[in-house]
C-alpha positions as CSV (number, residue, x, y, z in Angstrom):
1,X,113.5,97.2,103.8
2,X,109.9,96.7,104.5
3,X,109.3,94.4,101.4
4,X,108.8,94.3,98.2
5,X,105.9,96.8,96.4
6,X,104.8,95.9,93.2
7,X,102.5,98.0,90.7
8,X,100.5,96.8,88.4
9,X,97.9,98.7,85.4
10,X,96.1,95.8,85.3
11,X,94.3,92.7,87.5
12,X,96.2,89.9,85.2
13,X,99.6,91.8,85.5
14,X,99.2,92.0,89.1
15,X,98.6,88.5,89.5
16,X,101.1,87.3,86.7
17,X,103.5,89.6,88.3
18,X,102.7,88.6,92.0
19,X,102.5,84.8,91.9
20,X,106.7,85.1,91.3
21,X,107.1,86.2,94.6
22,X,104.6,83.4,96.3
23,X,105.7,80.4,94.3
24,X,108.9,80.6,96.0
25,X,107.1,81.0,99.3
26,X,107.2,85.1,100.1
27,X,103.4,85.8,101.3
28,X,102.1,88.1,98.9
29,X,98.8,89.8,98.6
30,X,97.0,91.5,96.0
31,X,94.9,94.2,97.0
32,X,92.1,94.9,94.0
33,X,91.4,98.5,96.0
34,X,94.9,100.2,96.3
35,X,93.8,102.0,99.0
36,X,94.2,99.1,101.4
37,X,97.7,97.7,102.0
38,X,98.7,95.4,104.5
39,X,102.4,93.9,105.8
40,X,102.7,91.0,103.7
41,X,106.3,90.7,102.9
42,X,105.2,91.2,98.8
43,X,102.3,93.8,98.4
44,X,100.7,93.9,95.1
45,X,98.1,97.4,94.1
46,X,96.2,96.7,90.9
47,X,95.5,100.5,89.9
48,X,93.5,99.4,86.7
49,X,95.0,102.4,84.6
50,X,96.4,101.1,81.5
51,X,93.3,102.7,79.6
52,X,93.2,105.9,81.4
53,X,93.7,108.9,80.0
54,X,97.6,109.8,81.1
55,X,97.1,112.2,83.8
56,X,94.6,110.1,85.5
57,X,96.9,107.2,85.1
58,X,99.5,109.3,86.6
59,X,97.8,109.9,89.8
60,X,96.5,106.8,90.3
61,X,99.8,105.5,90.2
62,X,101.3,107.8,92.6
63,X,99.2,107.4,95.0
64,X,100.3,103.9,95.0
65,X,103.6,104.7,95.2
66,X,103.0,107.0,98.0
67,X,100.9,104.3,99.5
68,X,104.7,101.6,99.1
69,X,106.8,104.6,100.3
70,X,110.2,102.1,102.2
71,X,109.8,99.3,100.1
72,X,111.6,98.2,96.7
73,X,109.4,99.4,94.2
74,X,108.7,97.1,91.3
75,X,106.7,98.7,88.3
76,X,105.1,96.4,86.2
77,X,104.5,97.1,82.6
78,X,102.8,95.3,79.9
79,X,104.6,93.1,77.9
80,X,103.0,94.0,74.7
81,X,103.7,97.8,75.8
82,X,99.9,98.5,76.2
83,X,99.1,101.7,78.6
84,X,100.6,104.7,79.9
85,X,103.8,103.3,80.5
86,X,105.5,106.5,80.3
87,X,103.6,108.8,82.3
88,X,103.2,105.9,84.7
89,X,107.2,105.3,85.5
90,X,107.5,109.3,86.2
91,X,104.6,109.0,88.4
92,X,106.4,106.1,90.7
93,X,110.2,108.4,90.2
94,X,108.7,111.6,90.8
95,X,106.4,110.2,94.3
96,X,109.5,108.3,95.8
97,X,112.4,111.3,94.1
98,X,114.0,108.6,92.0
99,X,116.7,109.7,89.9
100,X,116.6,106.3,87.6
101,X,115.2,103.1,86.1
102,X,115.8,99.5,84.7
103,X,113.4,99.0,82.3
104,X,113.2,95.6,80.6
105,X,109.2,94.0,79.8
106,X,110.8,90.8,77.9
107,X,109.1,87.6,79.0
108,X,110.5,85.1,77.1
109,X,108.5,82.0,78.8
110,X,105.7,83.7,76.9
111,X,107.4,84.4,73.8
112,X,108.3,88.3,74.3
113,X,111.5,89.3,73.8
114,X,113.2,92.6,73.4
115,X,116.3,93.3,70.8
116,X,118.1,96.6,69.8
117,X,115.2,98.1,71.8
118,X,112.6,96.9,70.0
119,X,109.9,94.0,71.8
120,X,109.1,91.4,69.9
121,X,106.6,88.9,70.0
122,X,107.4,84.7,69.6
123,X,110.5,86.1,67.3
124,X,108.1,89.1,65.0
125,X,108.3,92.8,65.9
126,X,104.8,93.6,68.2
127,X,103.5,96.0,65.5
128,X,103.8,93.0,62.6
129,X,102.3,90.2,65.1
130,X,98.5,89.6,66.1
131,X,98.9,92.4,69.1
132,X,98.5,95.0,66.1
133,X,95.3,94.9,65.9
134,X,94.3,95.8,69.5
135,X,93.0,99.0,69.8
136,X,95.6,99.6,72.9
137,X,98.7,98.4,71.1
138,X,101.2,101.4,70.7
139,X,102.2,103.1,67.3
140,X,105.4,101.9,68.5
141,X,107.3,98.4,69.0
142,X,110.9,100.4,69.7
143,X,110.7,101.6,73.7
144,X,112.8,104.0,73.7
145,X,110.9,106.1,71.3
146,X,107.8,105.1,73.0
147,X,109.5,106.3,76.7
148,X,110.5,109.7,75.0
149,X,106.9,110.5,73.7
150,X,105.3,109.8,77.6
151,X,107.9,110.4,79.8
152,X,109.9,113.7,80.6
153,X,112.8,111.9,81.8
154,X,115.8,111.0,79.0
155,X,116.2,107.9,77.4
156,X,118.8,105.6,76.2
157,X,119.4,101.8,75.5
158,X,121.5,99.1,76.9
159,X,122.1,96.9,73.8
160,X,122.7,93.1,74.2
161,X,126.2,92.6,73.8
162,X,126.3,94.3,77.2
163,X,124.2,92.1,78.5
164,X,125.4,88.9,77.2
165,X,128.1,89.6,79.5
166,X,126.7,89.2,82.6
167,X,125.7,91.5,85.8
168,X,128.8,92.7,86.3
169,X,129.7,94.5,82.4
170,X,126.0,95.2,82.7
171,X,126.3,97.2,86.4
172,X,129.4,98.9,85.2
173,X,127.4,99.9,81.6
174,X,124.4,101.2,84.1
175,X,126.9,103.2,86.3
176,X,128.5,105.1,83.1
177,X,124.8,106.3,81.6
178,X,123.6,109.1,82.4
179,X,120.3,108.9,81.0
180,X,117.6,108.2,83.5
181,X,115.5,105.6,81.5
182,X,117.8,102.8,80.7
183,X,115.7,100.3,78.1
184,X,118.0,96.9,78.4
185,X,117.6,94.0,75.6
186,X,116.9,90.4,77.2
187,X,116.1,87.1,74.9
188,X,116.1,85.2,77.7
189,X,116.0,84.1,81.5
190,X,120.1,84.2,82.2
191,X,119.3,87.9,80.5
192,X,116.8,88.8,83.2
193,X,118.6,87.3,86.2
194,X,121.5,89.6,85.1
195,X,119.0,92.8,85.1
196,X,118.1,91.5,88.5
197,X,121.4,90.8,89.8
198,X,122.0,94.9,88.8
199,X,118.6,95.9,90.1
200,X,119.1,94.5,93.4
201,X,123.0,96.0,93.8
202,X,120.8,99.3,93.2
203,X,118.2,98.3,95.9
204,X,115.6,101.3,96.4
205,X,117.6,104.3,94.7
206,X,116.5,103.1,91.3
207,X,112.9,101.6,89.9
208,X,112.6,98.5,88.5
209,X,110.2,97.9,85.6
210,X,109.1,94.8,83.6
211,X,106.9,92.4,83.5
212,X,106.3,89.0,84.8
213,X,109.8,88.0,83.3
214,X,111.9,90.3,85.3
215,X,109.8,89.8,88.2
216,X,110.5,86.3,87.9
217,X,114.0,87.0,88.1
218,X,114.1,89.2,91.1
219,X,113.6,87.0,93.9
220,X,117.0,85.3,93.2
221,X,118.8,88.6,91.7
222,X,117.9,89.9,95.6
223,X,119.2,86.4,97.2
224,X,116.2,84.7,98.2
225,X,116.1,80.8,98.3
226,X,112.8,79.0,97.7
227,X,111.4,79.1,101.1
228,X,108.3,77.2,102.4
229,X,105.8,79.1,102.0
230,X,101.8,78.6,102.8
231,X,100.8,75.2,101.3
232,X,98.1,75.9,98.3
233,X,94.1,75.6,99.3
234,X,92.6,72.3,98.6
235,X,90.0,72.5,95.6
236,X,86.7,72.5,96.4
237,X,84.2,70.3,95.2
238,X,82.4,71.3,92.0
239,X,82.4,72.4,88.8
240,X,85.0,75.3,87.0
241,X,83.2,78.4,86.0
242,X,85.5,80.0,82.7
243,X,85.0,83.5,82.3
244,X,87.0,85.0,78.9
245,X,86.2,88.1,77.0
246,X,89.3,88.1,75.2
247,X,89.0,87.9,71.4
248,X,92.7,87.0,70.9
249,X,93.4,83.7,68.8
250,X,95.2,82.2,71.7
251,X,92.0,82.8,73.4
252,X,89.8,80.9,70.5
253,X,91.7,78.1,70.8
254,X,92.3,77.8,74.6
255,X,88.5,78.0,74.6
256,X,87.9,75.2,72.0
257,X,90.4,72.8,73.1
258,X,88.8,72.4,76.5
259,X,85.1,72.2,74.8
260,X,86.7,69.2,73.3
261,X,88.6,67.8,75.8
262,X,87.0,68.4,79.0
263,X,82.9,68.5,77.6
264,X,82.6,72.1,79.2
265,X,79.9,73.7,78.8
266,X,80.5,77.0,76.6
267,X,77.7,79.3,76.5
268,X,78.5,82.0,73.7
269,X,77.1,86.1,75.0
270,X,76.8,88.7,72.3
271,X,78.4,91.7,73.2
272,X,75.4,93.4,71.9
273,X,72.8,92.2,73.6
274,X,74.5,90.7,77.5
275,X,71.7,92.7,79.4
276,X,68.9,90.9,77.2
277,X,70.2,87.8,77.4
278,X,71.3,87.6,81.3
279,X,68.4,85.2,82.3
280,X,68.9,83.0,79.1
281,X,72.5,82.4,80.0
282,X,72.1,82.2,83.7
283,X,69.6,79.1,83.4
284,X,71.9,77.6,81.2
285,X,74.8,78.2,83.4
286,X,72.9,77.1,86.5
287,X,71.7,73.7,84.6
288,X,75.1,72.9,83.6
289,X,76.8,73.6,86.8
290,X,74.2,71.1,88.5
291,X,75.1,68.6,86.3
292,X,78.6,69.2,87.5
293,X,79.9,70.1,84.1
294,X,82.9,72.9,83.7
295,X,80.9,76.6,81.9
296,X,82.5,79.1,79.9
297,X,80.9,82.2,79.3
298,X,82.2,84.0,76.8
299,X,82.2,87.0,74.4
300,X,85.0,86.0,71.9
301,X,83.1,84.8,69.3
302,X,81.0,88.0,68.9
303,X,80.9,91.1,67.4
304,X,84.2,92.7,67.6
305,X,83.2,96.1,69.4
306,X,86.3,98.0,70.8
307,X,84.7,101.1,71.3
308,X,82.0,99.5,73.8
309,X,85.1,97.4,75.7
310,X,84.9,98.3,78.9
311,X,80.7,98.1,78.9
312,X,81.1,94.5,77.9
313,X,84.0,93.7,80.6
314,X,81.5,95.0,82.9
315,X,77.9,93.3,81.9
316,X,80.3,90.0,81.5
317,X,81.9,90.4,84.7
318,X,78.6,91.0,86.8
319,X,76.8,88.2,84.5
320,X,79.8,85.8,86.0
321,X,79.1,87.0,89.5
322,X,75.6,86.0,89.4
323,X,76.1,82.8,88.6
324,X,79.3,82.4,90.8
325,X,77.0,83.2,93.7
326,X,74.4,80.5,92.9
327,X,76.5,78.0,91.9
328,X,78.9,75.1,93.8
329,X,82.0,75.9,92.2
330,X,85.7,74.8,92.6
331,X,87.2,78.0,91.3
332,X,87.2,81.2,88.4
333,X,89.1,80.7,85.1
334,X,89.3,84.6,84.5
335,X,90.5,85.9,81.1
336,X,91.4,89.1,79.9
337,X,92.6,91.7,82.4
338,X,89.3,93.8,82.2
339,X,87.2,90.8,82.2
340,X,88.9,89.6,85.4
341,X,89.0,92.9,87.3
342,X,85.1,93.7,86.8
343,X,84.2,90.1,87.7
344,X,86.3,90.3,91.1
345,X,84.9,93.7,92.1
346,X,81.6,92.7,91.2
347,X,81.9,89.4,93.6
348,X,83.2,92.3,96.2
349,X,86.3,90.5,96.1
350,X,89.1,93.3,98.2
351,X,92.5,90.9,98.7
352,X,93.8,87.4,96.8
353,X,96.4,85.7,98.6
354,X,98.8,84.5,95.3
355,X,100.0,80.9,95.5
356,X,101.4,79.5,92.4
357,X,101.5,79.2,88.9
358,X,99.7,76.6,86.6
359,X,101.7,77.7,83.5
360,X,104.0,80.8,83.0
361,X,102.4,83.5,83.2
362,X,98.9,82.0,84.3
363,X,98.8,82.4,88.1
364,X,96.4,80.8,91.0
365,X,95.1,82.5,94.1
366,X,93.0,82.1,97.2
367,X,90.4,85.1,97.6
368,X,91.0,86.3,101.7
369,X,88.0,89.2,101.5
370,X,85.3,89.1,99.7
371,X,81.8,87.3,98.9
372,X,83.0,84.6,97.8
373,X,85.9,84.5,100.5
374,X,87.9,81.1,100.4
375,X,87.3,80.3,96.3
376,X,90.0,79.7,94.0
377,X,90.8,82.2,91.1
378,X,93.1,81.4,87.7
379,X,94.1,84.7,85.6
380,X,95.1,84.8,82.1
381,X,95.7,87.8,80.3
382,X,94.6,87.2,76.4
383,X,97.4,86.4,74.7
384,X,99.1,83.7,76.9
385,X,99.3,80.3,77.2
386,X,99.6,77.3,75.2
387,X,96.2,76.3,73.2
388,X,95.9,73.7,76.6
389,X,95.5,76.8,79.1
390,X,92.0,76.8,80.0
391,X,92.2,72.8,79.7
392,X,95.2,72.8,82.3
393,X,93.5,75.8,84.6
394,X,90.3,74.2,85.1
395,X,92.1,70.8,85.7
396,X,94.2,72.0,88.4
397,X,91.0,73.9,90.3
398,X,89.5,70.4,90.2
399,X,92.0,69.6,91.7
400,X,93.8,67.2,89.2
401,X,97.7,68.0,88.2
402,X,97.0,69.7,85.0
């Protein structure tokens, strides 16, 4: 086996995803253009299709597939089922003739579970929780009826009574189906390491898909000790530049809490007007940053505009490159996967090498190509962390222990 391939819709999955292979000291790289891939022993292709229309989605993702042809595929999905999860599975199946898949996005660190089939978010069904009201949530929280409206493959469900009783019931459960998308109920980590523990007795005959919680699991499920791995890049000095787009609550607060802790700066963009305003919120940037004070830009307390999402993710994200190329800064507090992706490619930013995380689910890496080559970035997709996540992120890429 060459390695370990993982697949990702979006920038913040990749990295969520990736950083459980490099915490534990595999070398693994992100590549932001899945074109590229190198021989790291974990390679991670950010295809930035989760709002793509399906067939797009489709071939974007094979081609990745094709592109991680002889190693053990990992698909990663979103937790709060957002994207073409579906069509995106038979794209990987289809590229690499897979008959079957482990399917299991439950990650409980963060609150998302999954039970009788159905995900559910810090104990409430996704459709009843704040995820409803994102314009990419699915009309569905139960994933096997979700699978069987995108996917031509069949369906079924591995409830949890299987799975309470470890890798063993749950290989011989897996061996018995015969339907070729098995959905498999976690609540928690011993869950996942059993669903690991299967997926790796399976090796490269059958897809595994999840997201950051499995992935977290699979490392061990496969036998891999905690090697030592690269040591992480010392912070440089200077300020934190916070990026977040995300209108999510967790966001809000996240946002707030290190206003009020840490004195950062927070300079607030309407999502109406970033173009008009560029030059306003630059020299503010720019003054605050040489007076060595932390910024965060950010659109969250704005007009809520869905329909003009991805125009905002872009004017933010190339508004947060121009001032990460004037400034001295430490490191890149990216939030919101859309947000992160369109600041990266407009800093020309091609590969992160993943190091570790600063919380679950809120990973740190070392840009290897790219303008800014050598600066730190922190992810966070929207809805994660504790209300202390932008406090702890900007902490640690100063340098302090978070």
């Amino acid at each position: 086996m060459k390695g370990f391939g993982i697949i990702a819709d979006d920038l913040t999955g990749a990295m969520d995803t990736g950083v459980q292979f490099s915490k534990i000291g595999l070398r693994t790289i992100l590549h932001i253009d899945p074109a590229s891939v190198d021989d790291a022993r974990v390679v991670v292709l950010d295809t930035e299709s989760r709002e793509d229309p399906p067939k797009v989605a489709y071939e974007k993702v094979r081609d990745a597939a094709r592109r991680l042809k002889g190693r053990v595929i990992y698909k990663k999905i979103d937790s709060t089922l957002r994207g073409n999860i579906g069509y995106e599975l038979d794209a990987v199946m289809d590229e690499l003739g897979l008959k079957n898949a482990l399917i299991a996005p439950a990650f409980p660190a963060n609150g998302r579970t999954t039970f009788e089939g159905q995900q559910l978010v810090d104990g409430l069904p996704l459709r009843e929780s704040n995820f409803s009201k994102d314009p990419l949530c699915p009309t569905t929280d139960h994933i096997p009826t979700l699978l069987e409206d995108q996917s031509v493959h069949s369906v079924g469900h591995i409830a949890l009574g299987i799975v309470d009783q470890g890798a063993g019931a749950l290989m011989e459960e897996v061996e018995r189906r015969e339907e070729e998308l098995l959905v498999i109920d976690a609540l928690n980590e011993v869950h996942l390491l059993s669903i690991a523990r299967v997926a790796a007795y399976l090796g490269a005959s059958c897809l595994t898909c999840g997201s950051a919680g499995l992935a977290q699991a699979l490392p061990l499920g496969f036998g891999f000790e905690h090697q030592k791995g690269l040591s992480p890049s010392h912070p440089r000095a200077g300020p934190v530049l916070v990026v977040a787009g995300s209108r999510h609550q967790a966001t809000v607060r996240q946002i707030e809490r290190a206003v009020t802790h840490l004195g950062a700066a927070l300079i607030e963009i309407d999502p109406r007007r970033i173009e008009a305003t560029t030059e306003q919120a630059l020299a503010e940037a720019n003054k605050s940053l040489s007076d060595g004070k932390d910024v965060i830009v950010s659109t969250a307390f704005g007009a809520y505009l869905p329909e003009q999402s991805q125009a905002i993710a872009i004017g933010l994200g190339n508004l947060a490159a121009d001032i990460a190329k004037r400034g001295s800064l430490s490191g890149l507090v990216l939030t919101g996967g859309s947000i992160a992706f369109s600041t990266c490619r407009a800093l020309g930013v091609a590969t992160i090498e993943l190091q570790e995380e600063v919380a679950p689910g809120i990973p740190a890496g070392v840009v290897l190509k790219g303008e800014r080559e050598g600066i730190r970035i922190v992810t966070k997709a929207g809805g994660f962390g504790e209300d202390d996540a932008s406090l702890k992120a900007i902490k640690y890429l100063r340098g302090g222990d978070g």
